[in-house]
N, C-alpha and C positions, 0 to 999 in steps of 0.2 A: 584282339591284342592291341594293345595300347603302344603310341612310341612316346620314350621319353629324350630326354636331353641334356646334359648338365648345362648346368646354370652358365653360360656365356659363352657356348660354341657356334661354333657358324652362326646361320643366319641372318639377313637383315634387318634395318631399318623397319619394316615394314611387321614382319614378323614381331620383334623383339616390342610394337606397339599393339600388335593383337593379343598377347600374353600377358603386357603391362593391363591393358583392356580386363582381360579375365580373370586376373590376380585384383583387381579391382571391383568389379561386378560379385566376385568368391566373396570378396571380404564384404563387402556390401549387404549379401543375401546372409551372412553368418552373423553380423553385427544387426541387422533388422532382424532374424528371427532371437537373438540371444534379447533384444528391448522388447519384442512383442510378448515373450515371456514374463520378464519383470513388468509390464506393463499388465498382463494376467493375474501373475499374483499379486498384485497392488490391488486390483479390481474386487478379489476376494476376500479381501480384508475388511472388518467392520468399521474401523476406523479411519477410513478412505478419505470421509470430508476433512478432516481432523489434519490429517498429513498435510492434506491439499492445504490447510490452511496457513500451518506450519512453512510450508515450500511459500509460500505468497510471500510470508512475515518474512522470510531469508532474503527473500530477492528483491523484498524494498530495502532490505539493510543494505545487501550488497550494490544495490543505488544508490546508497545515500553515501556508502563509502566512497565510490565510485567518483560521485559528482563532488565530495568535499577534494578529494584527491585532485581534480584535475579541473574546479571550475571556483576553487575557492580566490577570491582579489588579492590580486599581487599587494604587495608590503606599497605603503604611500611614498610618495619619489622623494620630498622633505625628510622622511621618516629614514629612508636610506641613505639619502646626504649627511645627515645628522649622524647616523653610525658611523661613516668613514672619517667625518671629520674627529668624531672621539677618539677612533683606533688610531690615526696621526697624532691627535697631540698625547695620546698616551709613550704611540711607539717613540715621539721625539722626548717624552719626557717632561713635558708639561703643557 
């Protein structure tokens, strides 16, 4: 016979990280058997390289998105002096 417990009675500290522990380990053992399956039927598939190859092309795209996003050179310092000074003599009006 099993004991249970609702969700936030008694117990410590101590407890309340041995259960965090085995809620984590559960999910752990359900999320690796639920990939090791799709990783099965992937395997049985005759198109397998194909896919694979597919997944390769994706994931240099999403590099190359990646890298333009967040390593592309800043705007030239001239280049943005030169805008502020137009937007003033615009906002002034000549």
């Amino acid at each position: 016979m099993g004991v249970t417990r609702e969700t936030g009675s008694g117990g410590g500290p101590d407890q309340r990280a041995v259960l965090l522990a085995a809620g984590l380990a559960d999910l752990a053992v359900s999320t690796l058997g639920t990939g090791l399956g799709i990783v099965r039927g992937l395997l049985r598939r005759s198109d397998t390289a194909e896919m694979a190859a597919d997944a390769g092309r994706d994931l240099e795209a999403r590099g190359r998105l990646v890298l333009d996003r967040y390593v592309s050179p800043p705007p030239a310092h001239l280049e943005v002096l030169a805008r502020h000074v137009k937007a003033r003599r615009a906002g002034d009006g000549g």
